[in-house]
OpenMM code with the backbone's topology and positions (N, CA, C; nanometers):
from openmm import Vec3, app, unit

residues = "UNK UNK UNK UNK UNK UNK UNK UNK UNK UNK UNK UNK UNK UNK UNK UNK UNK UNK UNK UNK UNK UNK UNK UNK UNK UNK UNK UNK UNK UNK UNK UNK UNK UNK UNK UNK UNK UNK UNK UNK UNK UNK UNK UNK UNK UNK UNK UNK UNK UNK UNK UNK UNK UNK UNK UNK UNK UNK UNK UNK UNK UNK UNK UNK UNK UNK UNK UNK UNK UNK UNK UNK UNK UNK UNK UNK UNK UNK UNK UNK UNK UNK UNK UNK UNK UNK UNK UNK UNK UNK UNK UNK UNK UNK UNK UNK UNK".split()
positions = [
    Vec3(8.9342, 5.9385, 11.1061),
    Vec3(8.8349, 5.9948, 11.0178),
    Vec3(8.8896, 6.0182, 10.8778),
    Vec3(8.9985, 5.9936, 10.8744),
    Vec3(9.0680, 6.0666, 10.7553),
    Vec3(9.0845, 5.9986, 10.6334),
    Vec3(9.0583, 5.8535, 10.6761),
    Vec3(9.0301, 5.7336, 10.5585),
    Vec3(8.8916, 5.7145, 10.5365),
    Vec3(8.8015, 5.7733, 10.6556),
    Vec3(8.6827, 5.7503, 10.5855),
    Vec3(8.6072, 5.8337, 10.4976),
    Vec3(8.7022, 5.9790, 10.4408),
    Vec3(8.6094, 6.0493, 10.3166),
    Vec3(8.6658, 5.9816, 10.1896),
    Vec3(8.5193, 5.9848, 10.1217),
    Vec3(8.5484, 5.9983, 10.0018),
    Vec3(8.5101, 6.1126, 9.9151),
    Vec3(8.5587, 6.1507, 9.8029),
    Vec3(8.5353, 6.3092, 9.7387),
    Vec3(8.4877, 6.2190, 9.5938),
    Vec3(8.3670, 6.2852, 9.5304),
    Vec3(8.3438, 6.2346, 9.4372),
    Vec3(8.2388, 6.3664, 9.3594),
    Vec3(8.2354, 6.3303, 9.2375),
    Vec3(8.1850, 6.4396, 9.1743),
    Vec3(8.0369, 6.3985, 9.1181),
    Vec3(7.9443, 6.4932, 9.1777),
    Vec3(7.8338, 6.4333, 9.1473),
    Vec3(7.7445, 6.5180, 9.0401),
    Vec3(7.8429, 6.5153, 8.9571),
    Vec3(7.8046, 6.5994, 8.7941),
    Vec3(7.6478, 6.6531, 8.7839),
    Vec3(7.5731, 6.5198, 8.7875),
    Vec3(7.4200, 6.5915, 8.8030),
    Vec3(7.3452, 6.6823, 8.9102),
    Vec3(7.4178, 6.6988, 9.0068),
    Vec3(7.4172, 6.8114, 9.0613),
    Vec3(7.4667, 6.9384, 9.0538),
    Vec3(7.5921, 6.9464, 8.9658),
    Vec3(7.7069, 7.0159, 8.9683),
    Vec3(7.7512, 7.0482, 9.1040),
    Vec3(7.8379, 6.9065, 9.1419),
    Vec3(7.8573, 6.9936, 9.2716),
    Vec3(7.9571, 6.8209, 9.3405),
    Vec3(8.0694, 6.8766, 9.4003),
    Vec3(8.1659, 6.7918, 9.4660),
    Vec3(8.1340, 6.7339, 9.5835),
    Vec3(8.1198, 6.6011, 9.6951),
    Vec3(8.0726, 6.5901, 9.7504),
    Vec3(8.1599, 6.4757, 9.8062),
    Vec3(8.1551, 6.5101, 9.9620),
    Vec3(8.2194, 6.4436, 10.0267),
    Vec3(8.1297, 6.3913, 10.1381),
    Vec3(8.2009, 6.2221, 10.1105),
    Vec3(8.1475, 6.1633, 10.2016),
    Vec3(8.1922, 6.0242, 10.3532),
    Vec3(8.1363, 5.9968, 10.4219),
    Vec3(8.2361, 5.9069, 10.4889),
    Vec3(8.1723, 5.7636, 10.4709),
    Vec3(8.2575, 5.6850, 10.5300),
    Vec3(8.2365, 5.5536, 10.5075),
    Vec3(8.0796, 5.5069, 10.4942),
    Vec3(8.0129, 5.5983, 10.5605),
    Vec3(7.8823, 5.4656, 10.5354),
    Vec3(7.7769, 5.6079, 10.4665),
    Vec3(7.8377, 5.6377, 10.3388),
    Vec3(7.7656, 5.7688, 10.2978),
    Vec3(7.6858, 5.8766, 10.3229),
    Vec3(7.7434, 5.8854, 10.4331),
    Vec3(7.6665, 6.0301, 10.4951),
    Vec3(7.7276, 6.1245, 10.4499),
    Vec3(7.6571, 6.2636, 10.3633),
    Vec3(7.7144, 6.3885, 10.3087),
    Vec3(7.7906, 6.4635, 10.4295),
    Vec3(7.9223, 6.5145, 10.3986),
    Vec3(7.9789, 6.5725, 10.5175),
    Vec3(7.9686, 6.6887, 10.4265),
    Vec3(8.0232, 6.7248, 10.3685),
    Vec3(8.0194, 6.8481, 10.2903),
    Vec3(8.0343, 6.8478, 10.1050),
    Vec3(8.0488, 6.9698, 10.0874),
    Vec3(7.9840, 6.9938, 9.9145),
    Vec3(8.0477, 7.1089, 9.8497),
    Vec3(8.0691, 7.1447, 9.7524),
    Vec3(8.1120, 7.2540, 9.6678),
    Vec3(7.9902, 7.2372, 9.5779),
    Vec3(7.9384, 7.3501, 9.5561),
    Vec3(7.8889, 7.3629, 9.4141),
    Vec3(7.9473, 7.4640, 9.2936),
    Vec3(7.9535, 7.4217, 9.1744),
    Vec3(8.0135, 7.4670, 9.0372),
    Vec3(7.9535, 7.4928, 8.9567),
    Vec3(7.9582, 7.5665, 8.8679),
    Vec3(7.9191, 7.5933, 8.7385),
    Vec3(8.0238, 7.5744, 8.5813),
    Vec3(8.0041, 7.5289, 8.4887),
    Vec3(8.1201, 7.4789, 8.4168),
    Vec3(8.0731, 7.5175, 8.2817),
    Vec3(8.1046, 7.5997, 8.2488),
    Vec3(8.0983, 7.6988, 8.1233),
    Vec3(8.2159, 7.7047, 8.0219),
    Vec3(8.2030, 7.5994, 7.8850),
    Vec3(8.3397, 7.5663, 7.8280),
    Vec3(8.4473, 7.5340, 7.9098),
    Vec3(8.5779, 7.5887, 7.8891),
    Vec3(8.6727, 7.5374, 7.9540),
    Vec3(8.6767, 7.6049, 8.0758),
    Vec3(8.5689, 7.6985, 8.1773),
    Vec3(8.5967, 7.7268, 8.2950),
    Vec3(8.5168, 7.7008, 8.3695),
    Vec3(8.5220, 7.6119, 8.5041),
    Vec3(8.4708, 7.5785, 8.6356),
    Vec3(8.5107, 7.6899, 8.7137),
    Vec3(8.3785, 7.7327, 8.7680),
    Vec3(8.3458, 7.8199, 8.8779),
    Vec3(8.3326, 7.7780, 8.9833),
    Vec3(8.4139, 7.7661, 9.1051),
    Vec3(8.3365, 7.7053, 9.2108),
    Vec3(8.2872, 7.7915, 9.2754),
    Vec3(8.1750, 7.7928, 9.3299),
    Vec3(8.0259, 7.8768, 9.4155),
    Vec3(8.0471, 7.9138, 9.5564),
    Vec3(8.0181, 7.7498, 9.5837),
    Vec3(7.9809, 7.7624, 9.6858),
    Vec3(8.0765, 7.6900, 9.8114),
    Vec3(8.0754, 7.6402, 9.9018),
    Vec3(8.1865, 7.5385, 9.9914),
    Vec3(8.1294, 7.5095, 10.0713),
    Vec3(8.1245, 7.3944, 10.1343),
    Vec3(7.9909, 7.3759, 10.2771),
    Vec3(8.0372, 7.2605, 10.3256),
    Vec3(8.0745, 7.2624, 10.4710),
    Vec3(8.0802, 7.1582, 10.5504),
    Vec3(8.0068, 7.1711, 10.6765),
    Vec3(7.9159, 7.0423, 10.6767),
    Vec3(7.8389, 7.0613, 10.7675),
    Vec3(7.8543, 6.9999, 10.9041),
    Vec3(7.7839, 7.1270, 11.0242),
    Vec3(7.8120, 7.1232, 11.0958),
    Vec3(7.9290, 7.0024, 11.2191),
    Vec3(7.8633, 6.8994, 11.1783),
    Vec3(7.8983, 6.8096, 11.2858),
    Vec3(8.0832, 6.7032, 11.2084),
    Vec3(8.0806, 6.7898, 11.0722),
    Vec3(8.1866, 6.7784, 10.9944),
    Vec3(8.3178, 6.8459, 11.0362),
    Vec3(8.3004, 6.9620, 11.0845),
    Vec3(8.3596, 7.0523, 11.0211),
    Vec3(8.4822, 7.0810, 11.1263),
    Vec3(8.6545, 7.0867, 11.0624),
    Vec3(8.7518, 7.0844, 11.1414),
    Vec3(8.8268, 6.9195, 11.1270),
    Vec3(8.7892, 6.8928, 10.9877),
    Vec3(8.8354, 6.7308, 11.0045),
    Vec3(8.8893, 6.7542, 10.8503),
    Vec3(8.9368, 6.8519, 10.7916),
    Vec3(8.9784, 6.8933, 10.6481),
    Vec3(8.8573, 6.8584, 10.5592),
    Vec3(8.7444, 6.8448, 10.5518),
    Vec3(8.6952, 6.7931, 10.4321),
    Vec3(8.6978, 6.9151, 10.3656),
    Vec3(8.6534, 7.0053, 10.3783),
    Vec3(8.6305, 7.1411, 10.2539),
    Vec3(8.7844, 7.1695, 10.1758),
    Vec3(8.8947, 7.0881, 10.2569),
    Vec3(9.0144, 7.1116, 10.1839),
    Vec3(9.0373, 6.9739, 10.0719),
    Vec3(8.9767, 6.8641, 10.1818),
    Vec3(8.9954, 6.7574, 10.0447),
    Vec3(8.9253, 6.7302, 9.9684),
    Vec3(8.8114, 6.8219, 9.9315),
    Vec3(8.6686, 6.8389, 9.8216),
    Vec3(8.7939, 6.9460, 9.7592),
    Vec3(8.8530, 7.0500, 9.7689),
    Vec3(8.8969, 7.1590, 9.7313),
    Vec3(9.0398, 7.0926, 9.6236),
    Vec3(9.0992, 7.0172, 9.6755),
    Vec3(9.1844, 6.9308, 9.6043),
    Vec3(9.1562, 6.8680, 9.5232),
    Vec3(9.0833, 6.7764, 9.5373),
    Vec3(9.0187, 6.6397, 9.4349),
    Vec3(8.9618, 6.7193, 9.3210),
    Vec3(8.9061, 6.8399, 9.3479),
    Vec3(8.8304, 6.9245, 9.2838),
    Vec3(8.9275, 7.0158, 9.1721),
    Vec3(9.0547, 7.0654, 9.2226),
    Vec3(9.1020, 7.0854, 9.1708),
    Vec3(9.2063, 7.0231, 9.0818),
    Vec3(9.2588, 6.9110, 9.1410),
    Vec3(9.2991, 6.7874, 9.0428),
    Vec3(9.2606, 6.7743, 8.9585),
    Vec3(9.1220, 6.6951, 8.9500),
    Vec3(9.0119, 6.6999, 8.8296),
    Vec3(8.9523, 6.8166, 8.7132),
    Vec3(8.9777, 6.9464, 8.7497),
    Vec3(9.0076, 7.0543, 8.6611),
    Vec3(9.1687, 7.0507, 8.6230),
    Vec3(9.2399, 7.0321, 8.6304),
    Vec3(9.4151, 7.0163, 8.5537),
    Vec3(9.3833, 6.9148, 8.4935),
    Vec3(9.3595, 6.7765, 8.5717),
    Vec3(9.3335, 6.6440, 8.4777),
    Vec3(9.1923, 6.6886, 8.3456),
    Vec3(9.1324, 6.7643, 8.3387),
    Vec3(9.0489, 6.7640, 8.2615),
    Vec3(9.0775, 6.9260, 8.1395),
    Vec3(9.2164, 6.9614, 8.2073),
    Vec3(9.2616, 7.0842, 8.1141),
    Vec3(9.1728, 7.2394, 8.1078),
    Vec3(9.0774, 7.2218, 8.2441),
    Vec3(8.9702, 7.3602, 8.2947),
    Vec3(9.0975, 7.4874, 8.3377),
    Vec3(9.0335, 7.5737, 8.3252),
    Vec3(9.0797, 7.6829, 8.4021),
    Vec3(9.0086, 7.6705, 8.5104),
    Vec3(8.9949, 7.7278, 8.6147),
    Vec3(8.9108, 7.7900, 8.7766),
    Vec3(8.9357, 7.9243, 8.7780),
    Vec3(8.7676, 7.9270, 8.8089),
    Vec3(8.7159, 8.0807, 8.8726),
    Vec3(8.6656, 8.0331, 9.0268),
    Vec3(8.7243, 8.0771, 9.1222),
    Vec3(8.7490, 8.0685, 9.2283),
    Vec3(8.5994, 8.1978, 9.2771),
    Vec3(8.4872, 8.1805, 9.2535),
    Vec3(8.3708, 8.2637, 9.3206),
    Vec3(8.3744, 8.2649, 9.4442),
    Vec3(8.4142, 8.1464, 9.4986),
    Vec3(8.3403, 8.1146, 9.7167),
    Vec3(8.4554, 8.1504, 9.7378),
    Vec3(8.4768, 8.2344, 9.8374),
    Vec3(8.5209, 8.2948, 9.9499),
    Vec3(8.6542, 8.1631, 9.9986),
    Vec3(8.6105, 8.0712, 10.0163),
    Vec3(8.6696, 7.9404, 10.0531),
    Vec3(8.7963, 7.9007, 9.9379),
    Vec3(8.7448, 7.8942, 9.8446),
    Vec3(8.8510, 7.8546, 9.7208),
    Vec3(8.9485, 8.0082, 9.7081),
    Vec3(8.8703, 8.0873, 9.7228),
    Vec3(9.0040, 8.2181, 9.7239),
    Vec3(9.1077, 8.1703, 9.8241),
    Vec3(9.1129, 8.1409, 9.9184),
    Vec3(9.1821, 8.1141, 10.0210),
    Vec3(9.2666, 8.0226, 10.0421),
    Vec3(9.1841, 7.9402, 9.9894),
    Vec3(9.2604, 7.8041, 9.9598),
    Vec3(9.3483, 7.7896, 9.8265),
    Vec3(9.3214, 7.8792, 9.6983),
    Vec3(9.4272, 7.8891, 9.6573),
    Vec3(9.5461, 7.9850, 9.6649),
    Vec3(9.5115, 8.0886, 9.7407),
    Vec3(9.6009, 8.1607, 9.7968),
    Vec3(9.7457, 8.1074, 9.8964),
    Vec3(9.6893, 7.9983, 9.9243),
    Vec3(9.7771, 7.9328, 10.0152),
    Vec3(9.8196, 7.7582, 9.9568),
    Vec3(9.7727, 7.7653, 9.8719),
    Vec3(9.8237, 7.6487, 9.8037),
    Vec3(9.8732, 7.6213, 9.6297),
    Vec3(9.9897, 7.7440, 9.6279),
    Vec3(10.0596, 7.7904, 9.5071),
    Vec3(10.0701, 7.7287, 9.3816),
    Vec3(10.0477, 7.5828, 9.4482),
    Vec3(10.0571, 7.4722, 9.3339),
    Vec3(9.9605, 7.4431, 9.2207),
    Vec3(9.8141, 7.5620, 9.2510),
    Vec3(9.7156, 7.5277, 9.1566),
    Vec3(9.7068, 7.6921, 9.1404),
    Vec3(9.8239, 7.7859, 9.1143),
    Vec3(9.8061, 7.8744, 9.0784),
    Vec3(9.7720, 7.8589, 8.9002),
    Vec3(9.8317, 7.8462, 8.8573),
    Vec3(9.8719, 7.8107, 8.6876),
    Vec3(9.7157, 7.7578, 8.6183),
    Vec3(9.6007, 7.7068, 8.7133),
    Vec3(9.4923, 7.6682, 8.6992),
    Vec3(9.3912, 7.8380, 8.7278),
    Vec3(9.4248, 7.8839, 8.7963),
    Vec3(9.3008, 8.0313, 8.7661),
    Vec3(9.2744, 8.1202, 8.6671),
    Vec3(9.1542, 8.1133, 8.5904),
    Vec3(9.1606, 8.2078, 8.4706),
    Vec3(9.1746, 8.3679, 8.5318),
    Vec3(9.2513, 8.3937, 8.4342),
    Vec3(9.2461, 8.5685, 8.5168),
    Vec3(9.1578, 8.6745, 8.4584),
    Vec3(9.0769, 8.6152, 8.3685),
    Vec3(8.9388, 8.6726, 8.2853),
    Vec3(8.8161, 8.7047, 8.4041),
] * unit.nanometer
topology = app.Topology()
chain = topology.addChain("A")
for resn in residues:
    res = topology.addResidue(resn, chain)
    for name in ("N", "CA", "C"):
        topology.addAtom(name, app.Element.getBySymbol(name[0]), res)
């Protein structure tokens, strides 16, 4: 399963979205992006998804793409607190405003 997500950003939604090989939505973040800070909201993997990492590799790609794009993160969902709590490497990315 692990080659078949893809994470892609589907701007006109505001919102990250992962999917598998034959595009079925497995799960989603939604954001808000206010000057240089992305909020992420929300985190959602659905049901028949869930336990196969996607909310971690939406959470990555997601956060990649805020460093590659020079954002701070406001970590709102419950999910991204956690996940950067435990993944030190995108500390230097949270605004502390």
């Amino acid at each position: 399963m692990e080659n078949e997500i893809s994470i892609a950003d589907a701007r006109e939604q505001s919102r990250y979205e992962a999917r598998d090989a034959g595009g079925n939505l497995m799960g989603f973040v939604d954001y808000k992006l206010v000057g240089p800070v992305i909020a992420f909201l929300h985190a959602e993997t659905l049901p028949e998804f869930r336990g196969h990492g996607v909310a971690g590799k939406i959470a990555a790609k997601s956060l990649d793409d805020a460093r590659e794009a020079g954002l701070r993160v406001k970590p709102a969902c419950p999910f991204y607190k956690d996940y950067l709590s435990s993944h030190p490497e995108y500390a230097d990315l949270v605004d502390a405003r």
